[in-house]
Steps between C-alpha positions, in 0.01 A plus 500: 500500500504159588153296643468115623203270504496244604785251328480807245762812467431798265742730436466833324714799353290809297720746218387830435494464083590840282357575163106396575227591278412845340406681750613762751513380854482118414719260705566114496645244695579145465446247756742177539322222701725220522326179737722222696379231235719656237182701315548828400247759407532907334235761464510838376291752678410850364340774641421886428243758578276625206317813559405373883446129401792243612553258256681156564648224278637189516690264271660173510593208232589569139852489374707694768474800753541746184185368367299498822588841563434605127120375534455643826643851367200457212260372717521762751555804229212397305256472814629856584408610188124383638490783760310772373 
């Protein structure tokens, strides 16, 4: 997907990620923003359904994609584990 403001052009791609978190049903994506100015940008979202309750994560920063993803995976398992 690409969008343009103004003297401005965002481009972005999304990757369905394997391996996320602990629990059933649990997916993740990462999402590649790269602007016309040279900046670049990640984010790992997470998402899963926990006994009728969506839950969504997101990460960015740290040392690397693995690590993003790692803390979302935690983040989102242990506010899962929440749902009673």
């Amino acid at each position: 997907m690409s969008i343009t403001a103004g003297d401005v052009k965002l481009s972005t791609n999304v990757t369905l990620l394997e391996g996320f978190g602990a629990l059933p049903g649990a997916v993740a994506f990462r999402t590649d923003s790269h602007f016309s100015d040279g900046r670049k940008q990640s984010m790992i979202t997470g998402q899963v359904v926990q006994r009728g309750v969506l839950l969504s994560v997101v990460a960015s920063g740290g040392e690397g994609e693995q690590a993003a993803t790692a803390r979302a995976g935690a983040l989102l398992d242990s506010a899962a584990a929440l749902i009673k």
